[in-house]
Backbone as ProteinMPNN parsed JSONL, in Angstrom:
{"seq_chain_A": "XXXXXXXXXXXXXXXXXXXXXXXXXXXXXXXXXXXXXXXXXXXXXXXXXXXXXXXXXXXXXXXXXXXXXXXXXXXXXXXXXXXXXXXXXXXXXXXXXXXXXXXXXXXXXX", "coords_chain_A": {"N_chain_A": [[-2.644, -19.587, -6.741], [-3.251, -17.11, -9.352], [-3.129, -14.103, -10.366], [-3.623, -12.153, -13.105], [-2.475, -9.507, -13.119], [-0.597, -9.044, -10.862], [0.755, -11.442, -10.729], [1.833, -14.201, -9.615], [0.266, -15.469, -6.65], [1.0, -16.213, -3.09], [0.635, -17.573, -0.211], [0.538, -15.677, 3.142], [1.777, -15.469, 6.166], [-0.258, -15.181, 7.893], [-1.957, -16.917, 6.987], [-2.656, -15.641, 4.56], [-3.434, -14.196, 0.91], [-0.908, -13.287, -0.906], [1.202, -11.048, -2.603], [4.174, -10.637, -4.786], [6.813, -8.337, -4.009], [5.901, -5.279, -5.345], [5.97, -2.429, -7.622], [5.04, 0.375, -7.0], [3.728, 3.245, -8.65], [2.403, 5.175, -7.672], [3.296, 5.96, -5.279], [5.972, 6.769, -5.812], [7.296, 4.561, -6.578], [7.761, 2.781, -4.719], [7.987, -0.419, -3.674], [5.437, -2.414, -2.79], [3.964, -5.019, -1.777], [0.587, -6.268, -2.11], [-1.851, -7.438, -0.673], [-4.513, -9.595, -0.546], [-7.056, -9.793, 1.519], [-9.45, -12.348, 2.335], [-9.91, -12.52, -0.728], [-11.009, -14.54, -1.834], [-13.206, -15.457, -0.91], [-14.479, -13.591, -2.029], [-17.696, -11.84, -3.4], [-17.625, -10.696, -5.584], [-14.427, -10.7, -6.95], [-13.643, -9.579, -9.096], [-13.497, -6.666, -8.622], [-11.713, -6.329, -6.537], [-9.772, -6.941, -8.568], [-9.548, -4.645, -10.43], [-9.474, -2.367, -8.427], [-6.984, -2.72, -7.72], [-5.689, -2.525, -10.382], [-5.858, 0.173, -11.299], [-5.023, 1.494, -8.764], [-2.029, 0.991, -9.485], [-1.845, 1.668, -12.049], [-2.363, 4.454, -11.712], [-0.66, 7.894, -10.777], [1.756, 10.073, -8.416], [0.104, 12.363, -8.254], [-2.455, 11.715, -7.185], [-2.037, 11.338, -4.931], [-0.835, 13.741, -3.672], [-2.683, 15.73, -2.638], [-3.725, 14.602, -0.259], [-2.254, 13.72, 1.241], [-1.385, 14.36, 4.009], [-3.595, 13.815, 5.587], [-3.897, 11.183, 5.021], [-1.409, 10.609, 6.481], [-2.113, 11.161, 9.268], [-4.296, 9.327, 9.581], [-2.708, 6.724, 9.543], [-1.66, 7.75, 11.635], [-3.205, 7.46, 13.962], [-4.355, 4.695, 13.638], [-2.137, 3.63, 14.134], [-1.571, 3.93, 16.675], [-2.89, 2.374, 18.174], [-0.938, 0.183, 18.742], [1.287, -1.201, 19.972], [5.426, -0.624, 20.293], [6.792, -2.768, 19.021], [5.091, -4.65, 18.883], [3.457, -6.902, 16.273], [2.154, -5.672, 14.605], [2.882, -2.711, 14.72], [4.337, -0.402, 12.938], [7.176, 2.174, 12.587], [7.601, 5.015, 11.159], [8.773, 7.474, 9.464], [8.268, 10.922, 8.482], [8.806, 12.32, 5.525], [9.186, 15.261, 3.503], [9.53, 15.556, 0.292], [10.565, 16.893, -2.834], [9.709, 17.487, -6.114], [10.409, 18.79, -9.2], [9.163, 20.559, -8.303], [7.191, 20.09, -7.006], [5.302, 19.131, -4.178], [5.967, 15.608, -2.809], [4.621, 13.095, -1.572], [6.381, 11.119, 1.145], [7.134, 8.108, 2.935], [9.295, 6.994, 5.187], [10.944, 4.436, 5.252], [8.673, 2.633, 4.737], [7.233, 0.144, 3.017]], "CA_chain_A": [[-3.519, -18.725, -7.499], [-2.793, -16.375, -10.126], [-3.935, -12.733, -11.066], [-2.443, -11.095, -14.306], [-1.77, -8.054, -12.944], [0.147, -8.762, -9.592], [1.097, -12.236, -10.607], [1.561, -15.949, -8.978], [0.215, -14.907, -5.358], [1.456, -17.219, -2.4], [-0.071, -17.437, 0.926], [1.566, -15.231, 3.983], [1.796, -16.354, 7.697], [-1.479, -15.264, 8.373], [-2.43, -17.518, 5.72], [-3.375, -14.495, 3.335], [-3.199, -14.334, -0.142], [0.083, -12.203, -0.884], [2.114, -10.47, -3.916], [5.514, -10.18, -4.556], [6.534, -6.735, -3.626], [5.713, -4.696, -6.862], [6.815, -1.207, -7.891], [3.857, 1.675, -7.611], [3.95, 5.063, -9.252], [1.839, 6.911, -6.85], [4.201, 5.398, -4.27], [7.208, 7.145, -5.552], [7.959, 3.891, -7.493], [8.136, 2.195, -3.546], [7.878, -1.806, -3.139], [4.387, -2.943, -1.898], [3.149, -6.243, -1.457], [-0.873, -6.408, -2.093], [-2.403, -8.68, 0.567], [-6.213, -9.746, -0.947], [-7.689, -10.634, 2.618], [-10.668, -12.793, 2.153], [-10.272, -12.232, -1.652], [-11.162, -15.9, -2.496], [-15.091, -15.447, -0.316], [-16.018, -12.244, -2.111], [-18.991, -12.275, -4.039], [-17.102, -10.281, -6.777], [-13.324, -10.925, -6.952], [-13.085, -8.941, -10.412], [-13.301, -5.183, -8.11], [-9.901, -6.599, -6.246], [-8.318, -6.526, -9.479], [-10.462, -3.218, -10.818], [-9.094, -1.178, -7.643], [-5.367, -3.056, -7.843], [-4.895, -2.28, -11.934], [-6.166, 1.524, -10.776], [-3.664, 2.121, -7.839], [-1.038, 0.445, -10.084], [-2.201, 3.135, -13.229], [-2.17, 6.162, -10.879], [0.725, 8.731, -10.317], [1.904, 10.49, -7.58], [-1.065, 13.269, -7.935], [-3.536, 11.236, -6.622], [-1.978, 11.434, -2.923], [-0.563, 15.106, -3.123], [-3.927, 16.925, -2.098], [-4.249, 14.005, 0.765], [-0.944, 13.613, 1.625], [-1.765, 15.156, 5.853], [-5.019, 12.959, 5.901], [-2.946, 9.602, 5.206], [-0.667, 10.382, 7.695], [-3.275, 11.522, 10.35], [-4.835, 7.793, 9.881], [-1.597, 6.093, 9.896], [-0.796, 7.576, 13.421], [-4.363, 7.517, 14.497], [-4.501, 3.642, 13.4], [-0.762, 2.905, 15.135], [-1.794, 4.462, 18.041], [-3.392, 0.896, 18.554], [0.084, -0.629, 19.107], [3.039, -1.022, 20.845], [6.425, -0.87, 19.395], [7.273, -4.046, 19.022], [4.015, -5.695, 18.59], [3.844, -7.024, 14.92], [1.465, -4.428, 13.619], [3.032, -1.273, 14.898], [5.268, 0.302, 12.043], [7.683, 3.339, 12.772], [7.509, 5.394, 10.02], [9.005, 9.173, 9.397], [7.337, 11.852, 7.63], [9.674, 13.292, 5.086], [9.012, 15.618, 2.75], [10.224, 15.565, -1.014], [9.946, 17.588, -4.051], [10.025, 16.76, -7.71], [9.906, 19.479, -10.575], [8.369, 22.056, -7.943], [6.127, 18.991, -6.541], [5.885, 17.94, -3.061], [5.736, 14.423, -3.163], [4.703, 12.177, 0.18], [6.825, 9.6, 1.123], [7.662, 7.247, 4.162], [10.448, 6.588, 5.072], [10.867, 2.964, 6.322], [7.662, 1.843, 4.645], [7.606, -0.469, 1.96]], "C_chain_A": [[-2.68, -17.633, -8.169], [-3.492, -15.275, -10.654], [-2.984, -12.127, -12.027], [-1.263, -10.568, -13.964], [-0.468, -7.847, -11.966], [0.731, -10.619, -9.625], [0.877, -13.679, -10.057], [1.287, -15.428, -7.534], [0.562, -16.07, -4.375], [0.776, -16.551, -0.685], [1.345, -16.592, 2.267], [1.677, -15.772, 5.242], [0.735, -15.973, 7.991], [-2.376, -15.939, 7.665], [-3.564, -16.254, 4.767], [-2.783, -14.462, 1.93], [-2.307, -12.994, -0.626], [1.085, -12.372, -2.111], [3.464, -10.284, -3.567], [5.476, -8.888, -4.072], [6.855, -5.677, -5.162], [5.683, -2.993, -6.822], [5.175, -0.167, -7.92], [4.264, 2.788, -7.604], [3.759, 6.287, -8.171], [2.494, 6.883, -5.243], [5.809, 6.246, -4.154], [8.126, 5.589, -6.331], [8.694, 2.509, -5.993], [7.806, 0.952, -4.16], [7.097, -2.404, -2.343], [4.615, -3.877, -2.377], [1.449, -6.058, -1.004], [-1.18, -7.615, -1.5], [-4.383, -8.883, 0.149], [-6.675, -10.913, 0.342], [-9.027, -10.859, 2.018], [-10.738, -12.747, 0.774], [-11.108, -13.954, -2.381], [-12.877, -16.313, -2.042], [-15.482, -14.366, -0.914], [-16.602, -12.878, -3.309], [-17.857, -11.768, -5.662], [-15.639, -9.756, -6.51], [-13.072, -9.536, -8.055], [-13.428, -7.025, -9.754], [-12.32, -5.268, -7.724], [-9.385, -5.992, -7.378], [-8.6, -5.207, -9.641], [-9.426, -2.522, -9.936], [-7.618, -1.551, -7.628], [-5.025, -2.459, -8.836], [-5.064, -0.422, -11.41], [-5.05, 1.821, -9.829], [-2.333, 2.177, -8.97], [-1.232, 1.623, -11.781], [-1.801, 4.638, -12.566], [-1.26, 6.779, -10.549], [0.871, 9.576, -9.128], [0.978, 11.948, -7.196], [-1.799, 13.233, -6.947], [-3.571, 11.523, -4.803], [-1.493, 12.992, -2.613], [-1.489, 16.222, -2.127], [-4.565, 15.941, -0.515], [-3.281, 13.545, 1.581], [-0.922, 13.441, 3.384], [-2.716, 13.724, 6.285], [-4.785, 11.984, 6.134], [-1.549, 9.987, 6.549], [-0.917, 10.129, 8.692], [-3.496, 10.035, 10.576], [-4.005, 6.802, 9.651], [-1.203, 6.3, 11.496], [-2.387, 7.113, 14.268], [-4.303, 4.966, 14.453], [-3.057, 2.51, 14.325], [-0.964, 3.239, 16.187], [-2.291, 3.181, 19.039], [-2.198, -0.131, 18.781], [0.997, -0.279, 19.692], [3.949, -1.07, 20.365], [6.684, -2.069, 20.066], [6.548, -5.154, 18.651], [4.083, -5.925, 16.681], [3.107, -6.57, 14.071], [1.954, -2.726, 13.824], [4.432, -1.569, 13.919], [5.244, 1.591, 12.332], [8.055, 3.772, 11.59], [7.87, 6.996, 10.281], [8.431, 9.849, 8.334], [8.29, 12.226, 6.919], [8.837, 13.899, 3.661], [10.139, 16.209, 1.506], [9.871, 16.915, -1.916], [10.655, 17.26, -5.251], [9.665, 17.517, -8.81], [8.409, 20.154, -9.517], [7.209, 21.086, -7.186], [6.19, 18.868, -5.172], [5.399, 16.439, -2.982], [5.617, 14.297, -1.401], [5.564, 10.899, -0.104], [7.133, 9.068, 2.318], [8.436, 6.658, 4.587], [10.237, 5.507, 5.961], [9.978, 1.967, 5.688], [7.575, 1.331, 3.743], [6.845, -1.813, 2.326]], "O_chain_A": [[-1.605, -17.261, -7.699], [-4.453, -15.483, -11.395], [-1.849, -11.708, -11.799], [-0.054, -10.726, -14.135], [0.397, -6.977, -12.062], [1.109, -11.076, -8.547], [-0.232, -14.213, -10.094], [2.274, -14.824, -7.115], [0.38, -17.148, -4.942], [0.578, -15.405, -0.281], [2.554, -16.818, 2.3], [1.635, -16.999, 5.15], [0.441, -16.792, 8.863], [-3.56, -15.606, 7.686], [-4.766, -16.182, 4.515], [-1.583, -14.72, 1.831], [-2.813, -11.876, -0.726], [1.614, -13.407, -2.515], [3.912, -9.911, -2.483], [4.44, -8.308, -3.748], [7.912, -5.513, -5.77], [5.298, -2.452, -5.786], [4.404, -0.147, -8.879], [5.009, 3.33, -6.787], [4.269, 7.367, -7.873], [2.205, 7.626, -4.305], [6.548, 6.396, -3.18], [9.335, 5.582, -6.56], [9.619, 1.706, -6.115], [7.289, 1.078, -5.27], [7.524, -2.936, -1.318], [5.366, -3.942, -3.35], [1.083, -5.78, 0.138], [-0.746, -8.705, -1.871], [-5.271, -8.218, 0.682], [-6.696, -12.144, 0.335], [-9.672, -10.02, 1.39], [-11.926, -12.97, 0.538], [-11.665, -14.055, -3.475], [-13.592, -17.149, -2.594], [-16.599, -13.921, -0.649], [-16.297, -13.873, -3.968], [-17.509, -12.541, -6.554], [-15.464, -8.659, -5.981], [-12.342, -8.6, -7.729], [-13.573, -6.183, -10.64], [-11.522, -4.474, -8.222], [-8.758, -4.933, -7.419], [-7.892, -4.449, -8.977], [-8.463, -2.047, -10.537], [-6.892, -0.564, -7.507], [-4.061, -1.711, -8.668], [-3.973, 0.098, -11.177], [-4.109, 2.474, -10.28], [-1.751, 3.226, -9.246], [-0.254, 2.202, -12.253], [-1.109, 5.576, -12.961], [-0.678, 6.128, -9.681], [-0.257, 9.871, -8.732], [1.092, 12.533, -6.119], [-1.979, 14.072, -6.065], [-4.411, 11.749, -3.931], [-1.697, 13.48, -1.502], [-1.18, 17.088, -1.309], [-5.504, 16.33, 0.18], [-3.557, 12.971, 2.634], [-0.456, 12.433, 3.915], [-2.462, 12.867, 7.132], [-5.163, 11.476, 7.19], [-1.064, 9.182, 7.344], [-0.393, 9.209, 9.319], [-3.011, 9.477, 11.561], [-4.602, 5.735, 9.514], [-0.7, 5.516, 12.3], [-2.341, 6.349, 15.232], [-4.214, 4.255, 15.454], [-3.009, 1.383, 14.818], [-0.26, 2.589, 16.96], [-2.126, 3.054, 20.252], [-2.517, -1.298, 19.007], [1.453, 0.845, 19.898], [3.73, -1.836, 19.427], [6.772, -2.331, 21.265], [6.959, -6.242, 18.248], [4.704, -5.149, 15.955], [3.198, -6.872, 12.881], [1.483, -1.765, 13.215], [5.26, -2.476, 14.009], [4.232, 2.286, 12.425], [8.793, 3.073, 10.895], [7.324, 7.651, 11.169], [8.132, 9.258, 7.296], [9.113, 12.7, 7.702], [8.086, 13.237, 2.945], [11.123, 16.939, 1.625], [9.024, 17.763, -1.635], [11.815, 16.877, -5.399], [8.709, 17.129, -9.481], [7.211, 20.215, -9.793], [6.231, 21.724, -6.798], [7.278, 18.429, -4.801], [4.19, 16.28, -3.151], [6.115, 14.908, -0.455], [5.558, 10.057, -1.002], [7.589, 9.997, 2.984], [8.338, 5.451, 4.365], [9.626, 5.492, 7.029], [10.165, 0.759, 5.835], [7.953, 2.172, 2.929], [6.899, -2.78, 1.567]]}, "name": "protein", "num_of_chains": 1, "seq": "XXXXXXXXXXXXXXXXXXXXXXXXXXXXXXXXXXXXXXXXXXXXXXXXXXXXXXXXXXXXXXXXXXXXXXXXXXXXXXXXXXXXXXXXXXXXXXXXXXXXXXXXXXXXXX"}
């Protein structure tokens, strides 16, 4: 399968429908991989892309004023694993700045 925006998608080991790892802005210009679980049963596929082309439009604003909040439910959400298990990611908080900015970023995460 194929979406424009994010390309030829290829299935992952959880058999999920998965993107190369593609460059976002509001990321800091990081290296995700978009994972569309279940995208192939929803009723309306064409919001996937909608909220993908949107992240992928958006600049590093968008997360400045929420920056704490995403962290909070990153540890709150790992708190559910063990190191080592294959959902717990160790991740450091660092803080940047860019033209007087603080930027969020994660170190490790990608």
């Amino acid at each position: 399968m194929e979406i424009p925006i994010l390309g030829k998608l290829k299935l992952n080991r959880f058999n999920e429908l998965s993107s190369e790892p593609i460059s976002i802005p509001a990321f800091g210009g990081a290296k995700c991989v978009f994972v569309l679980e279940e995208f192939e049963l929803d009723e309306n596929p064409a919001e996937f892309v909608s909220a993908i082309e949107n992240i992928l439009k958006a600049d590093d604003s968008i997360l400045l004023n929420v920056k704490n909040d995403i962290y909070r439910y990153y540890e709150d959400i790992n708190s559910n694993f063990v190191a080592g298990d294959d959902w717990y990611i160790e991740i450091k908080w660092v803080r940047l700045f860019f033209n007087d900015k603080q930027l969020p970023h994660l170190s490790g995460f990608q």
